[in-house]
C-alpha positions, -999 to +999 in steps of 0.1 A: +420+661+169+422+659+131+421+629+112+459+627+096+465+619+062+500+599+055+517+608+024+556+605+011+568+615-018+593+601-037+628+612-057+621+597-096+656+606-104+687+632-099+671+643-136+640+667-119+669+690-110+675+700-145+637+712-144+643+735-120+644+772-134+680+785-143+715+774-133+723+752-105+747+766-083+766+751-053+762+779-029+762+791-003+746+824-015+742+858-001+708+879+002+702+914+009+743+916+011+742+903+048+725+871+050+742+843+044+721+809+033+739+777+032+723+744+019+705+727+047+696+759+067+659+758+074+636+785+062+603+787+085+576+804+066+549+824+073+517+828+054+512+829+019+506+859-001+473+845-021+443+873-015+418+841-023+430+811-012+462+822+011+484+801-008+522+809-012+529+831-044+571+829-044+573+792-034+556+766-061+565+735-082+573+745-117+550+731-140+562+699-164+575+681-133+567+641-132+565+632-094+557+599-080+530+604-048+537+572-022+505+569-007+514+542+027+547+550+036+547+522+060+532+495+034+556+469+018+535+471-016+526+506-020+506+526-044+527+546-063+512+562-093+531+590-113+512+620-131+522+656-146+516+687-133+515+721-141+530+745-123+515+752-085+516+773-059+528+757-025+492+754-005+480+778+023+482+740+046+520+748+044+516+780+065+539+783+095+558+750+091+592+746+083+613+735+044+647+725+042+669+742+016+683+709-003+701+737-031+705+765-051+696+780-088+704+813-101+685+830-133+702+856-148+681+887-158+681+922-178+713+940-174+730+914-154+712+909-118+707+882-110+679+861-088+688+832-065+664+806-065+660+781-036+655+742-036+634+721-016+634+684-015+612+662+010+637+644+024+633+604+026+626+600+065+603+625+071+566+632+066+533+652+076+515+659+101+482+669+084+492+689+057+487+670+026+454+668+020+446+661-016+467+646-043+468+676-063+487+693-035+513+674-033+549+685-048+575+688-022+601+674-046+624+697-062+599+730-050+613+761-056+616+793-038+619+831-046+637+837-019+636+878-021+600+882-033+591+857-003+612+876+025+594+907+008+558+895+008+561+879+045+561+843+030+592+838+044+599+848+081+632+836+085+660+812+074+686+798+099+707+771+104+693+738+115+694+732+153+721+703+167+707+686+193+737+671+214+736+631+221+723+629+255+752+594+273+733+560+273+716+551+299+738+523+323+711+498+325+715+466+353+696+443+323+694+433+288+682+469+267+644+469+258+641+469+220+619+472+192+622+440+168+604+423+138+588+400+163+578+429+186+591+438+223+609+410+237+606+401+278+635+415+294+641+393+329+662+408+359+672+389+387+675+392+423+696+367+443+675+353+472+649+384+472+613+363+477+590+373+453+565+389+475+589+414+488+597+421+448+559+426+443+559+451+478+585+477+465+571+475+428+538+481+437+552+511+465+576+522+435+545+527+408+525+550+437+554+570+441+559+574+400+527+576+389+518+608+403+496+636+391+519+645+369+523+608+360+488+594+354+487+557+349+461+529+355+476+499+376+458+471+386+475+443+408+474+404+413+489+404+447+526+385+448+522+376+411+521+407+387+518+444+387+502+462+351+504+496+345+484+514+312+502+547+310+508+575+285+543+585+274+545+623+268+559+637+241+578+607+220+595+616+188+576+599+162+596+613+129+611+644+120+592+669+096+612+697+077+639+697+097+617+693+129+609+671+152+569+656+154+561+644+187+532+621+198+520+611+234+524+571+229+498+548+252+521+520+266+513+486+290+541+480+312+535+445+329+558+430+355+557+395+366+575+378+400+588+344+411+615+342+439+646+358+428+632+370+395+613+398+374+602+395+341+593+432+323+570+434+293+558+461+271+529+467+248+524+498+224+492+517+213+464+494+215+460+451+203+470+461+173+496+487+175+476+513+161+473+546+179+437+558+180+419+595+188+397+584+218+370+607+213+366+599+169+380+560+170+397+571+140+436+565+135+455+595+146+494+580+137+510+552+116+504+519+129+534+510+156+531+473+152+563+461+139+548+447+102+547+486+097+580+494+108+604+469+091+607+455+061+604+418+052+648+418+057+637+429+094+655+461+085+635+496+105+623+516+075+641+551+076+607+567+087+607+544+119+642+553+132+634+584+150+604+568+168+623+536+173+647+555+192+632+573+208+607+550+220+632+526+234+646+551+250+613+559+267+612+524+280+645+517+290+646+544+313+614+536+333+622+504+337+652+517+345+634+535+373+619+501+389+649+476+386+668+505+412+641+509+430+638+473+440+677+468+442+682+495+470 
């Protein structure tokens, strides 16, 4: 796995627009006379045209811009330093991802045609997954696209409308909702009128070999009638969205379940002691930190970054402890 380099960038002002080549236009626009671009669609590129370095040629920052490079998105006091560049080509580590068209600009040429100009605009909850590498590449504010030179040189594969995702119905849940807080992951309890707690420990412990399968792989170790913990992985958790798309992450979890007669009490723990996700094989940090000093502010407000996985991740754990509590109650 590759070692992943966080970086956001920042809006200074709704000034930078005026540095964007010709005249803004509300849209949407048509190319080729058939295609039909609207602001949001999401172009997905392809490689760039660059014989050396296989950067993009028709998508760059124009030169004279001021940007602001955030280098810990999840960091209460962050490093924010501001510098001027000249113009760049968007870097070859952009190749087959995915921008979000933010607007439009049109320049008006010899004998009246006319080229439309795209707008792109990192947009304040998402981020990279290894593709900023150096500070010098970094420029994803207010970046501008050629959009008929990049169809035409291959830059640019296609450009569609964004994919809705329908909300999925909450989950009915027989207890108080697992969530992520400033203080962590609360204990949820669940009770069970007259049920000794032995006979709660028997159909946990016959519920987690039935889930945790091959396909399921856990590590659960046992104190006979008095707790039940299971290390597991959860597949495939949306961690933020990037460009439009969603970046997933397989999230290491503790599920620990405790008994007394007539009662469960359900904890969770995320990533490792201290909520950092690690590559296994380097020891290196592969995400953001999940511990909750990362994820909300000093109000105890998420950060906008954090929603997705937030989410996502109570989601995660709602619905397998979901899984237990009906096990047990039938």
């Amino acid at each position: 796995m590759k070692k992943i380099l966080i970086l956001f960038l920042l809006i200074v002002s709704n000034t930078l627009i005026a540095q964007i080549p010709g005249k803004k236009v509300e849209g949407p626009i048509v190319l080729f006379d058939t295609l039909t671009v609207n602001k949001g669609d999401v172009i997905y590129l392809g490689k760039g045209n660059n014989p050396e370095t296989g950067d993009f040629m028709h998508i760059y920052a124009p030169k004279g811009r001021t940007i602001n490079t955030l280098y810990q998105i999840f960091s209460n006091d962050p490093d924010i330093s501001r510098k001027l560049i000249p113009q760049k080509n968007l870097s070859s580590n952009f190749s087959e991802t995915l921008l979000v068209i933010e607007g439009f600009s049109v320049i008006t040429l010899k004998k009246k045609k006319k080229k439309m100009l795209g707008v792109v605009n990192m947009k304040s909850d998402q981020f990279t997954e290894g593709k900023m590498i150096l500070q010098e590449e970094i420029f994803l504010n207010n970046v501008v696209v050629d959009f008929v030179a990049a169809f035409q040189s291959g830059e640019i594969l296609k450009i569609s409308a964004p994919i809705v995702v329908s909300e999925e119905p909450e989950l009915e849940l027989s207890f108080t909702p697992f969530e992520l807080t400033p203080k962590g992951i609360l204990p949820v309890v669940v009770k069970f009128d007259a049920v000794p707690k032995n006979e709660l420990y028997d159909k946990a412990l016959n519920w987690a070999g039935i889930f945790y399968n091959d396909e399921n792989q856990a590590v659960i170790t046992a104190v006979p009638d008095e707790n039940i913990q299971i290390k597991g992985i959860a597949k495939n958790v949306k961690f933020t969205r990037m460009f439009g798309a969603d970046v997933f992450i397989d999230l290491p979890y503790v599920f620990r379940t405790t008994f007394i007669d007539g009662e469960i009490t359900m904890t969770y723990s995320l990533g490792d002691e201290n909520g950092d996700i690690k590559d296994t094989n380097k020891g290196h940090i592969e995400y953001a930190s999940v511990a909750p000093k990362r994820m909300f502010n000093k109000k105890g407000e998420p950060y906008k970054m954090s929603l997705v996985f937030k989410k996502d991740t109570e989601k995660t754990m709602n619905e397998l402890s979901h899984k237990m509590v009906t096990f047990l109650i039938n």
